[in-house]
DRENRO-90251 format. One line per field, with one value per residue (C-alpha): chain; x, y, z. Coordinates in nm, 2 decimals. Each point is the difference from the previous one (the first is absolute). Layout:
<atoms>
ch (A | ...)
c1 (X | ...)
c2 (Y | ...)
c3 (Z | ...)
</atoms>
This chain:
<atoms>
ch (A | A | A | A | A | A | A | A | A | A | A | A | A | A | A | A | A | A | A | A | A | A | A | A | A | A | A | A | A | A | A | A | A | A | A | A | A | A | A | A | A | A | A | A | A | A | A | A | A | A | A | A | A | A | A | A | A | A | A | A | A | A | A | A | A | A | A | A | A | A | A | A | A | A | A | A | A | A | A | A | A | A | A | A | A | A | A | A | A | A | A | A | A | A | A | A | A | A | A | A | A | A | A | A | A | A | A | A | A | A | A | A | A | A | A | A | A | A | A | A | A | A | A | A | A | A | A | A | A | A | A | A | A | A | A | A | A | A | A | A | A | A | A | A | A | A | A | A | A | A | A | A | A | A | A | A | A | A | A | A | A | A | A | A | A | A | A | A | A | A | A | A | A | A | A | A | A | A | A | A | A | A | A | A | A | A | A | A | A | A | A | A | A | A | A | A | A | A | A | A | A | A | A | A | A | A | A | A | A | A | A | A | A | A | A | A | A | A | A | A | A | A | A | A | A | A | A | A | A | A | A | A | A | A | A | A | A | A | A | A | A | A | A | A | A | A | A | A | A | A | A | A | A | A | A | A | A | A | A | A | A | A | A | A | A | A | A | A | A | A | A | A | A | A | A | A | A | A | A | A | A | A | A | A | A | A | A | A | A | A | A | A | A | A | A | A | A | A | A | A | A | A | A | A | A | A | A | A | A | A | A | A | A | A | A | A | A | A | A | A | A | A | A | A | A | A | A | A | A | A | A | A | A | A | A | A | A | A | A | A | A | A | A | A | A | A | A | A | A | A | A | A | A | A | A | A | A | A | A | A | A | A | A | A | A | A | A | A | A | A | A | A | A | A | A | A | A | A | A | A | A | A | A | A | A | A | A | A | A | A | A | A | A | A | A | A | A | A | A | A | A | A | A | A | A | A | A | A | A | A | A | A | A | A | A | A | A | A | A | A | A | A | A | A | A | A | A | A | A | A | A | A | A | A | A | A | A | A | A | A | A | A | A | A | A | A | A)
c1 (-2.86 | 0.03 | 0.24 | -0.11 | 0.21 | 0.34 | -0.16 | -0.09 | 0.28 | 0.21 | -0.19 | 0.01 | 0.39 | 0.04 | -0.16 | 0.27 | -0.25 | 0.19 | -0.09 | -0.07 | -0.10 | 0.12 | 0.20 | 0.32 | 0.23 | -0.22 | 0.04 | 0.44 | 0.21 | 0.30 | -0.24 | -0.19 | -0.32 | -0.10 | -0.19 | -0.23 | -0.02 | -0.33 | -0.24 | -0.41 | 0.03 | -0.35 | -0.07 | 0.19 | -0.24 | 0.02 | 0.03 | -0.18 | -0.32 | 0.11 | -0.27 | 0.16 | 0.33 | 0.11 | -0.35 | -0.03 | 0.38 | -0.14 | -0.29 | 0.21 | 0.17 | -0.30 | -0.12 | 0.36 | -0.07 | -0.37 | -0.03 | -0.31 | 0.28 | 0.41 | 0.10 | 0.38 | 0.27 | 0.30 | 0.08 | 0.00 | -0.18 | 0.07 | -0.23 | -0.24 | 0.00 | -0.06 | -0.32 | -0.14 | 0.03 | -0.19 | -0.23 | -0.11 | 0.01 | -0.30 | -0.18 | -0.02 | -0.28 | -0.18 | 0.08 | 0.40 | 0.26 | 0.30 | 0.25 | 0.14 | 0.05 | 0.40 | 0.26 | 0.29 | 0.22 | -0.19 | 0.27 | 0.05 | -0.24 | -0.30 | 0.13 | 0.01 | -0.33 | -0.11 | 0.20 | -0.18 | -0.36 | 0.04 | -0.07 | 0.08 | 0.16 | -0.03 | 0.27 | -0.11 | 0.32 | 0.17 | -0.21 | 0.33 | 0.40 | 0.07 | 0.25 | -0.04 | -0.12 | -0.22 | -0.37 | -0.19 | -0.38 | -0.27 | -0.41 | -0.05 | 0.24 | -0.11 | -0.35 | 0.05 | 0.17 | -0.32 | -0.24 | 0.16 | 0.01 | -0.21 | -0.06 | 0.06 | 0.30 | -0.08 | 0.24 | 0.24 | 0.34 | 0.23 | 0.32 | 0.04 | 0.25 | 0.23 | 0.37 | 0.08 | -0.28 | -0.22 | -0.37 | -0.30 | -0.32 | -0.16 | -0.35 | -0.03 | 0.07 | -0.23 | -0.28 | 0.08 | -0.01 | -0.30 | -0.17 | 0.06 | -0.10 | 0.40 | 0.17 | 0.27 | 0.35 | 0.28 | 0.33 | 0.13 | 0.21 | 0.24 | -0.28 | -0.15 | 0.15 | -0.24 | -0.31 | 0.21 | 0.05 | -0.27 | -0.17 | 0.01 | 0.14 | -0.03 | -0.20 | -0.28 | -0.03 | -0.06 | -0.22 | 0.18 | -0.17 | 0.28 | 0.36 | 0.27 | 0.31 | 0.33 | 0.03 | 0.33 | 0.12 | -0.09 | -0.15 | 0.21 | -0.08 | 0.18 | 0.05 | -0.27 | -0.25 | -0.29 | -0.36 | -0.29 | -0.25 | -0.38 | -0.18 | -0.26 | -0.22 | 0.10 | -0.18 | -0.10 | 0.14 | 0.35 | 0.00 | -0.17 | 0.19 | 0.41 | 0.02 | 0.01 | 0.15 | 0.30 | 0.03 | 0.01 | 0.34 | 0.18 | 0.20 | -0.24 | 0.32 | 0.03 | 0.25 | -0.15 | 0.32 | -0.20 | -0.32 | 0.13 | 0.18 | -0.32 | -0.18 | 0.22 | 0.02 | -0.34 | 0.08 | 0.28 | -0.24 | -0.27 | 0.22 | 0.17 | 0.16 | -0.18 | 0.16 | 0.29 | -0.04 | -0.07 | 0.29 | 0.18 | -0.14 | 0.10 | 0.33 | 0.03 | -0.17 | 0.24 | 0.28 | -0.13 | 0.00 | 0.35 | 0.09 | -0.24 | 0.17 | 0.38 | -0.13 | -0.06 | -0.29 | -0.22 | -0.31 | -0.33 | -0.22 | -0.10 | 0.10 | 0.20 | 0.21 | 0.34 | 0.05 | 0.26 | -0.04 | 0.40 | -0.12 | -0.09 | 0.33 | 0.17 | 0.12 | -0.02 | -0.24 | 0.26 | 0.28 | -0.26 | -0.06 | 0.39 | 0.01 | -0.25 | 0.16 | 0.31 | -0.21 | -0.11 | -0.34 | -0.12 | -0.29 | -0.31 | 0.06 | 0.21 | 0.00 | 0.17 | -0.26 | -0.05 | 0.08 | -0.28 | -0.01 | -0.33 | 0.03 | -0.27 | -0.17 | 0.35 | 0.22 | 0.30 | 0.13 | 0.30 | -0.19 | -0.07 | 0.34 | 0.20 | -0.18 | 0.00 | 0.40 | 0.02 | -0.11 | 0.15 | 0.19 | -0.20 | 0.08 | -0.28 | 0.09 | -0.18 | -0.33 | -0.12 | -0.34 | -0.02 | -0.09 | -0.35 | -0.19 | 0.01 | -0.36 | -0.13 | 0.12 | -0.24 | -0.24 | 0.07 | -0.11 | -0.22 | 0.23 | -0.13 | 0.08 | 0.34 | 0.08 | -0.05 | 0.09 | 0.38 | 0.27 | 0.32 | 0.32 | 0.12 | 0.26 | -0.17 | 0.18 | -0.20 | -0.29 | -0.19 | -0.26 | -0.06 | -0.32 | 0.07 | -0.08 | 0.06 | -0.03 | 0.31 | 0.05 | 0.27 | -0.14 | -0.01 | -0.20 | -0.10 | -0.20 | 0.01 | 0.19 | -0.12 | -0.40 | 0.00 | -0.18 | 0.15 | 0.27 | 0.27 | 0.14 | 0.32 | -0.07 | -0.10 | 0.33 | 0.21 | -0.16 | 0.10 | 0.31 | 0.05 | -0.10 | 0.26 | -0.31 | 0.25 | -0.25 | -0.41 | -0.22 | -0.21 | -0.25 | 0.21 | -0.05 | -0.14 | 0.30)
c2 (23.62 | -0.06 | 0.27 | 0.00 | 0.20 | -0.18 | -0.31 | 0.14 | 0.12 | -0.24 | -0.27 | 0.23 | 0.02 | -0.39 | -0.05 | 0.15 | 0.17 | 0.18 | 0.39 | 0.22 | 0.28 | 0.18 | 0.06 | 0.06 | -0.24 | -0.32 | -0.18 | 0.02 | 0.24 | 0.08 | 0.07 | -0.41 | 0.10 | 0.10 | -0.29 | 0.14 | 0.33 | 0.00 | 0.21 | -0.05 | -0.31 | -0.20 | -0.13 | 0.27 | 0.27 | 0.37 | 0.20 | 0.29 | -0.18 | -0.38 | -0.29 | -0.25 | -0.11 | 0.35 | 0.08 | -0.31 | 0.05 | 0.32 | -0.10 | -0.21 | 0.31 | 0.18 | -0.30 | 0.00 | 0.36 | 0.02 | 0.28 | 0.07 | -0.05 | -0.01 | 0.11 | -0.08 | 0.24 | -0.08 | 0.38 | 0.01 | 0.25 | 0.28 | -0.13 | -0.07 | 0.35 | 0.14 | -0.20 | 0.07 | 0.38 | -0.09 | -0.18 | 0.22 | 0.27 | -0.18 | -0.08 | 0.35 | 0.15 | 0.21 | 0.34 | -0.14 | 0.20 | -0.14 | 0.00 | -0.24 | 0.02 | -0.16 | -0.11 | 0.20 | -0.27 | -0.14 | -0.19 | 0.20 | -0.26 | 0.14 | 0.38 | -0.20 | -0.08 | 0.35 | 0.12 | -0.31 | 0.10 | 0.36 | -0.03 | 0.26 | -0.17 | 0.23 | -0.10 | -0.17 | 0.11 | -0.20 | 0.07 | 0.04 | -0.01 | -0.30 | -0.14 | 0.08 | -0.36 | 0.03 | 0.16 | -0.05 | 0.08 | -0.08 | -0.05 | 0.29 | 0.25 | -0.14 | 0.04 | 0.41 | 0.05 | -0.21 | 0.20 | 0.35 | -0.11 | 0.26 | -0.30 | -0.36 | -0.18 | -0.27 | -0.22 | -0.03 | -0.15 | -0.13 | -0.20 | -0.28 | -0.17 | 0.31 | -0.07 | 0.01 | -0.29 | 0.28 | -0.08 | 0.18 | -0.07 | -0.11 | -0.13 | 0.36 | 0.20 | -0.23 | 0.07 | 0.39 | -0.02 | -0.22 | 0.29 | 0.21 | -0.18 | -0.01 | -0.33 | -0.11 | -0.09 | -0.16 | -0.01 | -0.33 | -0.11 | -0.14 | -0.17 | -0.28 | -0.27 | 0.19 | -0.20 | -0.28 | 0.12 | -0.09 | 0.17 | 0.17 | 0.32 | 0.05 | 0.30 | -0.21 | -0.10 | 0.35 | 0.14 | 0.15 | 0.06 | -0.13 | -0.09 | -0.09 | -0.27 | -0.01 | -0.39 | 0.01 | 0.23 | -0.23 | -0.38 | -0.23 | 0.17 | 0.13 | 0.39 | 0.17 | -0.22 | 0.16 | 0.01 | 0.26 | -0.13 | 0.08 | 0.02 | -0.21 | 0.32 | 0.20 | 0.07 | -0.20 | 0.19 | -0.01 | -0.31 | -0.03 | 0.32 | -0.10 | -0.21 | 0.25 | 0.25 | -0.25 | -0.02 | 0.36 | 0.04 | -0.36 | -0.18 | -0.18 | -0.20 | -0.17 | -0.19 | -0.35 | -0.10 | 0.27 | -0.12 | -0.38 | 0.17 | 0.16 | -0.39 | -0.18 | 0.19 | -0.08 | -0.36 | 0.15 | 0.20 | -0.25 | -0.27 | 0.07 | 0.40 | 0.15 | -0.25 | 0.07 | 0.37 | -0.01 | -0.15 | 0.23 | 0.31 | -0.17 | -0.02 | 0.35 | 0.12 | -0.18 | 0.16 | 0.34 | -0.05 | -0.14 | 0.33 | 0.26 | -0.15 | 0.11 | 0.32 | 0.00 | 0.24 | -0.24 | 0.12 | -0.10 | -0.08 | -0.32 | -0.36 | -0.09 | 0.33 | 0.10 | 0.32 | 0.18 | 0.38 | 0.10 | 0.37 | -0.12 | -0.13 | 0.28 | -0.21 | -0.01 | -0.23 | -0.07 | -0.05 | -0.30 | -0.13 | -0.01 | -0.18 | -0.27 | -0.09 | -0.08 | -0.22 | -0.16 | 0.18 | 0.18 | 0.27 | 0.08 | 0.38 | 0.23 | 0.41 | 0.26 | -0.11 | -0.36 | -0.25 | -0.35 | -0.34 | -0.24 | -0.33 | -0.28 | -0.30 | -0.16 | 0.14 | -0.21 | -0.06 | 0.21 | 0.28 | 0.07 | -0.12 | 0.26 | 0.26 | -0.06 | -0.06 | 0.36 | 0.23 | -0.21 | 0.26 | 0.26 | 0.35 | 0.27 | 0.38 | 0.31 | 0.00 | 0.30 | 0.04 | -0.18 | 0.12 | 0.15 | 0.00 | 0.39 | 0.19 | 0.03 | 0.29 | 0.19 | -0.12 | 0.12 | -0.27 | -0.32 | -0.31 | -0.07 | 0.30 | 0.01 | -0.34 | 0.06 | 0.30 | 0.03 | -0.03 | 0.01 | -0.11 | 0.27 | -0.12 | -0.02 | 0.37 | 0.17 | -0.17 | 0.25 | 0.18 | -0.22 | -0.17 | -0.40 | -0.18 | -0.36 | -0.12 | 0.07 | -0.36 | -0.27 | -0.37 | -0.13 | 0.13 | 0.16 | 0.29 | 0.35 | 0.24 | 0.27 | -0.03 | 0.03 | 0.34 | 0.16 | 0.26 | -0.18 | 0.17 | 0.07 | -0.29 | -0.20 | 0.03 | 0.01 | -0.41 | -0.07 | 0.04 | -0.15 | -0.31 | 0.04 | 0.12 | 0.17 | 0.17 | 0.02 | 0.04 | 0.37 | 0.12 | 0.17 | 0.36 | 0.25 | 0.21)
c3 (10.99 | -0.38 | -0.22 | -0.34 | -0.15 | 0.10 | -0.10 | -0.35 | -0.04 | 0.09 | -0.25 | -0.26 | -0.01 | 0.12 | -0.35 | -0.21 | -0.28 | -0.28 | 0.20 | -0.33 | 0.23 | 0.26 | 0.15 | -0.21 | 0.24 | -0.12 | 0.37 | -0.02 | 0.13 | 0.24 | 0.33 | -0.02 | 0.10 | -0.41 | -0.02 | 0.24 | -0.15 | -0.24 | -0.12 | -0.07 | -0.21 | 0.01 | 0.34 | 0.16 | 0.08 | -0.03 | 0.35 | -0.13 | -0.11 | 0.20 | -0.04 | 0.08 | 0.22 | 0.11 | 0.12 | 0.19 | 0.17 | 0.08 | 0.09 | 0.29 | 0.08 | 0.09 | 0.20 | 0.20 | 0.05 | 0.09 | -0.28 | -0.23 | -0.26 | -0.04 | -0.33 | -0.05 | -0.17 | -0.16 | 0.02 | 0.38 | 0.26 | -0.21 | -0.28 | 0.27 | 0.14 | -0.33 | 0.00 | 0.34 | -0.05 | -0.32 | 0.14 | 0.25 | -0.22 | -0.25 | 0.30 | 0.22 | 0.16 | -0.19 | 0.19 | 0.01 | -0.12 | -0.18 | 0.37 | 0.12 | 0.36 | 0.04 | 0.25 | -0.08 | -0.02 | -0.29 | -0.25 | -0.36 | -0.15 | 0.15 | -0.15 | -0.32 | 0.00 | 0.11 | -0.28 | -0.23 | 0.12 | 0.07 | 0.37 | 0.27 | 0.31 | 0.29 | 0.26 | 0.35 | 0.22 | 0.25 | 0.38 | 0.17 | -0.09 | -0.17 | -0.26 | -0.39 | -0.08 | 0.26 | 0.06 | 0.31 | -0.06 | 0.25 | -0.07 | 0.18 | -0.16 | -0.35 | 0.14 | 0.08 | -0.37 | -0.15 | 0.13 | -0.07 | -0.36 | -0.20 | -0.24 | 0.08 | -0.15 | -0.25 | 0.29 | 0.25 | -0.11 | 0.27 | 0.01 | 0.27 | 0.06 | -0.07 | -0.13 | 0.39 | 0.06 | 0.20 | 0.00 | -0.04 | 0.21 | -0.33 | 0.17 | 0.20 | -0.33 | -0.22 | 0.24 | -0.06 | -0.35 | 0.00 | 0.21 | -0.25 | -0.27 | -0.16 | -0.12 | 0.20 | -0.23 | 0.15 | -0.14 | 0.20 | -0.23 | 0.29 | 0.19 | -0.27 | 0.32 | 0.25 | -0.07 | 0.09 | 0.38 | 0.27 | 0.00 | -0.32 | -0.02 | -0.38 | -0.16 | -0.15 | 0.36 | 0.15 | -0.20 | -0.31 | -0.32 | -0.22 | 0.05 | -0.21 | 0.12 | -0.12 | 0.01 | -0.10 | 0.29 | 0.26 | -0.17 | -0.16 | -0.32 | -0.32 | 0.01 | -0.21 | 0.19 | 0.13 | 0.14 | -0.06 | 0.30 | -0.02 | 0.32 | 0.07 | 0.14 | -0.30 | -0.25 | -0.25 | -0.30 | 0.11 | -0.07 | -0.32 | -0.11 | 0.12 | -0.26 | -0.29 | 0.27 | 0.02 | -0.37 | -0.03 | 0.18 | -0.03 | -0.30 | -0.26 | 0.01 | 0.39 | 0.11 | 0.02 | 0.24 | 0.24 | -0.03 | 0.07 | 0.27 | 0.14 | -0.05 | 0.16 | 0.29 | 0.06 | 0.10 | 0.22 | 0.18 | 0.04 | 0.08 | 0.37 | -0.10 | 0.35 | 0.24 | -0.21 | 0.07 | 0.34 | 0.07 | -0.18 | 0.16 | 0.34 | -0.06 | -0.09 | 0.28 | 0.16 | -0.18 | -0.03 | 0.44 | 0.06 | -0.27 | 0.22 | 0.33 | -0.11 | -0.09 | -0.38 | -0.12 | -0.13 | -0.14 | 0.07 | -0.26 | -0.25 | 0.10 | -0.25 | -0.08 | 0.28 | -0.01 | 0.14 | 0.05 | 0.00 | 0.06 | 0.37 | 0.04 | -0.16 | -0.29 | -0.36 | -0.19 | -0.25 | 0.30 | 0.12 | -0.35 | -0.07 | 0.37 | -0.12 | -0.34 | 0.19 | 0.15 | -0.32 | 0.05 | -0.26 | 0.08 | -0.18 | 0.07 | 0.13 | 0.02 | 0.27 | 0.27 | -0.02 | -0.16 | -0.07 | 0.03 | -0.16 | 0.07 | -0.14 | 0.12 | -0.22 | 0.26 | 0.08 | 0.37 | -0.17 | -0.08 | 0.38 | 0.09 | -0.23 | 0.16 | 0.35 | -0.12 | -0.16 | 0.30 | 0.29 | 0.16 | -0.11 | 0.14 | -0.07 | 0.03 | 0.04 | -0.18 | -0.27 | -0.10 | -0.37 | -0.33 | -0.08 | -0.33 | -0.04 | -0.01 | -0.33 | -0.19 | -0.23 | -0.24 | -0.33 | -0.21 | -0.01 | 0.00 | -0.33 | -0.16 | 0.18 | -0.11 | -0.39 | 0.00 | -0.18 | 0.28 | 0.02 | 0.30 | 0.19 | 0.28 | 0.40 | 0.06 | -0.22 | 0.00 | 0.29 | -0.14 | -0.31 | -0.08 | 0.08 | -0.38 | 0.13 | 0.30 | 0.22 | 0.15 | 0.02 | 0.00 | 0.28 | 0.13 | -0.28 | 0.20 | -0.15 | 0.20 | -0.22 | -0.19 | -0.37 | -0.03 | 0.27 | 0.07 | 0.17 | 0.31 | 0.13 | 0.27 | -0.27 | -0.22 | 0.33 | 0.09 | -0.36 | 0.05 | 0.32 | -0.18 | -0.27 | -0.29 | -0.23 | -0.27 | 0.04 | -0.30 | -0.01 | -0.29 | -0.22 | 0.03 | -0.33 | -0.13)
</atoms>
């Protein structure tokens, strides 16, 4: 597969013009890759109205994925969020309302682009006890809360894989929504290597609307790469519309080292990356296995993510992190509960060695029942009024009873524990702290 963009690039700065434009670093600098770094000189293309060699590395992208159309971001899945929500929002039904029916462990860029759009998300809640990255949903519990909508959502907005590689049944809650008549959106910004499985296992696959994938988290791709997938089945307009809807919440400036990052990949994929993955995933299964047999908690969930659920084992997710850096491991994510592991289809023999190394000899304890998202508190505000409304930083113990501005969220995993809008509660502030928040931003109140 051919990557137009690297090879522009690369001839363009392998002829040494005298670069009277942007941008300021003229192709020299401390980091040596400068001479890579360019702008939209002739012959370059523009990603928000492309013609010519971005549109055609997309257009392998969207061949690799079996999409309608990929449209790439150099301002990751957040920017792609933003223009899904849009999206769907030009495009609902006529008898719609302005809801968006969410997981509630949707990450703070999808309340952004509430906030953005002025969108209501109403809050699909975990169907059973489950960690606060985490939100099991099923077709048929998503079915019951569809159909006692007074009006229908303009779509349904889930997130799988979740921070603790838990997946949805996207193909039986596609079908719901599609009974309904609502758009499908999946947040699987840690899947983009599912299509690459057999069988496929990726969103586009099962029957979502649109997705968006954080290449970067799991491709060998430069953080801030992204995809915005159009379904095949979807309609039409998405498609013709995502371009401008892209536009509307990215840089007029992108990185081209991204969008080489996002062409070249294409090669990698196309060129031997899912019998490079499979083996991968084997040996992790193999891993996760020997870990399961000596007792560690290991979590069930997406192939290429380990995660182990300390609260099972009575220990500390930040006790288990400190245990694998001795090990010369260090984690993608760790909190009270659990602490996670993403490996690629780059992985080293090392990589799976240093592990097995850390938790040989592993003793669990009693187990606890983990951390919970708390229920939501109440609705004072719209996100978007909360959000531009003035604010101000009160610390976590005295934040009960205010109205959360911005949402309350570390990143990772970048999930609000408390919804711009809403009062935060006493649970709320108390999960704060346990994770070491020390102030919260609330709407400032009248004097």
């Amino acid at each position: 597969m051919n990557t137009p963009i690297c090879d522009f690039v690369r001839s363009y700065a392998a002829a040494y013009p005298a670069r009277l434009h942007m941008p300021g670093h003229k192709g020299n600098g401390p980091l040596g890759c400068e001479a890579l770094d360019i702008t939209e000189v002739a012959g370059a293309d523009d990603l928000s109205h492309p013609e010519g060699i971005i549109l055609e590395s997309e257009n392998n992208a969207s061949a690799l994925f079996g999409t309608r159309h990929t449209f790439y971001s150099a301002g990751g899945s957040s920017q792609c969020v933003k223009a899904m929500l849009h999206l769907a929002l030009l495009h609902r039904a006529p008898n719609a309302s302005r809801t968006v029916l969410a997981g509630r462990n949707a990450h703070k860029a999808f309340l952004h682009g509430c906030a953005l759009l002025d969108l209501e998300p109403k809050w699909l809640l975990p169907e059973g006890e489950s960690p606060m990255c985490a939100c099991p949903l099923s077709p048929a519990g998503l079915d019951r809360v569809l159909a006692e909508q007074p009006v229908p959502p303009l779509a349904v907005y889930v997130t799988s894989p979740d921070y603790l590689g838990g997946m949805l049944d996207i193909a039986g809650l596609a079908e719901v929504c599609h009974n309904h008549g609502v758009p499908l959106l999946v947040d699987n910004a840690h899947g983009a290597y599912l299509r690459f499985l057999k069988p496929s296992r990726h969103p586009m696959d099962l029957g979502a609307d649109l997705c968006c994938d954080s290449a970067h988290k799991t491709l060998p791709v430069l953080t801030g790469g992204a995809y915005l997938h159009v379904s095949p089945t979807a309609l039409a307009s998405y498609e013709q519309e995502a371009r401008q809807a892209m536009a509307l919440f990215g840089s007029s400036s992108p990185s081209y080292l991204i969008l080489q990052s996002l062409d070249a990949c294409n090669r990698r994929l196309a060129e031997g990356y899912g019998a490079q993955l499979e083996q991968v995933v084997h040996h992790l299964d193999t891993l996760k296995s020997k870990l399961a047999a000596q007792g560690v908690p290991v979590r069930p969930g997406e192939p290429l993510k380990l995660v182990v659920d300390g609260w099972a084992a009575g220990i500390s997710g930040y006790k288990l992190a400190d245990l694998l850096r001795r090990n010369g491991v260090e984690p993608e994510y760790a909190d009270p509960d659990a602490v996670v592991l993403m490996y690629s289809s780059d992985a080293l023999e090392s990589d799976f060695q240093r592990v097995e190394a850390a938790f040989s000899g592993f003793l669990p304890g009693v187990g606890r029942t983990p951390a919970a998202l708390p229920a939501p508190g109440e609705r004072v505000l719209s996100p978007r009024s909360a959000m531009l409304s003035p604010w101000e930083e009160v610390p976590v113990a005295e934040a009960a009873g205010r109205i959360c501005a911005g949402a309350a969220v570390s990143c990772p995993p970048a999930i609000p524990i408390a919804v711009s809008g809403e009062r935060i509660t006493a649970k709320a502030a108390a999960l704060m702290a346990e994770l070491d928040f020390d102030t919260v931003s609330v709407v400032r109140e009248a004097i």
